[in-house]
Structures are given as C-alpha cells and as structure tokens.
N, C-alpha and C positions, 0 to 999 in steps of 0.2 A: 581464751581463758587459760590461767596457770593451771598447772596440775595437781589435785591433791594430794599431799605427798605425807600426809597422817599415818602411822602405825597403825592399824585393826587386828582385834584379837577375835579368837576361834575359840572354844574349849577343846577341840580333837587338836587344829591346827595349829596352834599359837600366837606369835607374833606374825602379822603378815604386811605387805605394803599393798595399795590399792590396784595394783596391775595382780598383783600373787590373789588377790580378791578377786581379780576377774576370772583370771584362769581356774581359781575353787568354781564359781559359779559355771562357768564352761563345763568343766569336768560332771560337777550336779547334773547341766541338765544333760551331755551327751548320755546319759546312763539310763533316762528313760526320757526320747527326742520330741514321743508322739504326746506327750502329756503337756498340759497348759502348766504356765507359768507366769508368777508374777512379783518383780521385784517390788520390795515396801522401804521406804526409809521412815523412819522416825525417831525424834528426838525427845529428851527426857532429863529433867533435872533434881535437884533433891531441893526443899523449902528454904533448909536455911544458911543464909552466907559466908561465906565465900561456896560457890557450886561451881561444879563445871556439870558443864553442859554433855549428855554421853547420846551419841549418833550412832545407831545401827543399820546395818542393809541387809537385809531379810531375803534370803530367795525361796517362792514359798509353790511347794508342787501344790497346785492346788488340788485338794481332798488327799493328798496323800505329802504331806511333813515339809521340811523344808531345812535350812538353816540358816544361821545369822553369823554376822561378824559386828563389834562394837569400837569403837573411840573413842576417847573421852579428851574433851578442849580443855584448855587451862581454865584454872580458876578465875572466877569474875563475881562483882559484887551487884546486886539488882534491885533496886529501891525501890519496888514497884512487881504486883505480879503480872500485870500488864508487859511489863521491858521485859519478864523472865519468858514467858509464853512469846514473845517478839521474837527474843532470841532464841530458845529453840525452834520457832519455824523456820527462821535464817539460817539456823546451821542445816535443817532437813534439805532448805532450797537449795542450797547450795552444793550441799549433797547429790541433790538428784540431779543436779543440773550435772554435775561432773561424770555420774553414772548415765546417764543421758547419750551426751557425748563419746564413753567410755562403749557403751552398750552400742549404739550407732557401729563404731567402728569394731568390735566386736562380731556380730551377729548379723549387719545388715539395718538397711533402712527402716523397715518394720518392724523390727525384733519386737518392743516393748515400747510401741505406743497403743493409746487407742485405751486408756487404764488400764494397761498394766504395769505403768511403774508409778506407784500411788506415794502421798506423803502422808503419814500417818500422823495426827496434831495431837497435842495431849491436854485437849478441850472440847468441851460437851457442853448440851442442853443444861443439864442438872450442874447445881454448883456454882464456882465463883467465877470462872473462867469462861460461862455463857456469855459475859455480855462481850467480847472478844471473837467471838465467830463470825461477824461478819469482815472485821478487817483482818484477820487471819487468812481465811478462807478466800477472801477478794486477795491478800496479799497472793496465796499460791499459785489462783485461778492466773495471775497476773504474770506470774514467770511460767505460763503453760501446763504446769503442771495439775495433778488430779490429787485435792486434797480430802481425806476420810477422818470423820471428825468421833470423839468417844459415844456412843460405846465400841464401834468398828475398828477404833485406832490402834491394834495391837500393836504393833509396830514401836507405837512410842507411849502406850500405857501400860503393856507388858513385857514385850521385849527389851525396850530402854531403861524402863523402868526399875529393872531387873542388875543392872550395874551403874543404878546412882547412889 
C-alpha cells in the first residue's frame, strides 16, 4: 500500500507529515510507557457543498488526556447523505489502515491491536444517519478494523468535528 503523504496539523505543533505524526505520538507515549493507550481516527464533514472531508488521529492516554493531529481532503460534491457518511468512513479506513501498518512497524506486533486502534463514525441510533449503521459498520468490521458508532464517536463527532 502507498504511503500517506497528507500534511496534518497540531495546534502546539504545526504542519507536520505522517512519519513527524508518528514520532509526536512516540514522544506522547514514551513520557508516561506504563499507561494504556489508544489511537482513534475519525472522520467529519460539514452539510453543505462543496466539503472536504477533515480526518483526525487522536492519541488518547486513556483517563488521563491525549492529543490530536487533523487533515483536511480536497473539496468534493455529495448528492446524497448516504455517499457523504460513505466517504467519511473511507477516508477513516484508510486512515487506520495506513496507521496500522505505521504502528506495526513502529511499536511492534501488538502495539495497538485488540481495540485499540478504533474508527470513530459520525453515525448514531438517533437521527438520520441510523439507517446507515449497518453498512457502515459491516463496511469497517470488513477492513478488520473496530468501528465506535455516536454517541462514543468523539473522534469524528468532536474532534473532526471541530475543523470542518
């Protein structure tokens, strides 16, 4: 698989590239080694047309804070809220799939399987975007990954949320 070679921004750090992402997240957790951890991606767009799609990777100590890095894809037109929820799960999968790999080779075999590297959907029970969790959800379960649907889904209902 090619490498994701996207700009992500920090608010302490700046502009960074996805390798300069890995080694923020290294740095995170060598700092406290014996604490759990778990990386989130999720994804997030804004209603109305032209949006770009904005993808975050979350490293989150758990019970004690975490931080995020954001990217944001070009603009795209969505006829449909169906294709737009589509596509934001395609940019998370793809995401995690590259962090996956990244982390893999980072950390080791185990690092961050087993849910801890979850994909955050920006779809819930409540609302319009229920009737979409089951091919959503089958979509993630399908590229192996562990999908967390709203109200859980900070990742991509707050943190993504947050720069569309």
């Amino acid at each position: 698989m090619a490498r994701v070679d996207k700009i992500f921004h920090n608010i302490s750090r700046g502009s960074l590239t996805l390798s300069e992402v890995m080694d923020e997240i290294g740095e995170f957790i060598s700092l406290k080694p014996e604490r759990e951890y778990k990386i989130v991606i999720g994804s997030d767009s804004a209603t109305k047309n032209p949006v770009s799609v904005v993808s975050t990777i979350t490293i989150w100590r758990v019970g004690n804070g975490g931080m995020y890095f954001w990217t944001r894809a070009r603009e795209a037109v969505f006829h449909t809220l169906g294709d737009r929820m589509i596509a934001e799960a395609m940019q998370s999968i793809l995401l995690a799939q590259e962090m996956k790999s990244r982390l893999r080779e980072k950390f080791g075999e185990e690092a961050f399987w087993d849910k801890r590297l979850e994909v955050h959907l920006d779809i819930g029970v409540n609302g319009e975007t229920k009737k979409f969790i089951d091919t959503i959800v089958g979509m993630v379960k399908g590229y192996g990954l562990y999908p967390v649907i709203k109200p859980s889904s900070f990742g991509a209902s707050s943190v993504a949320d947050r720069h569309t």
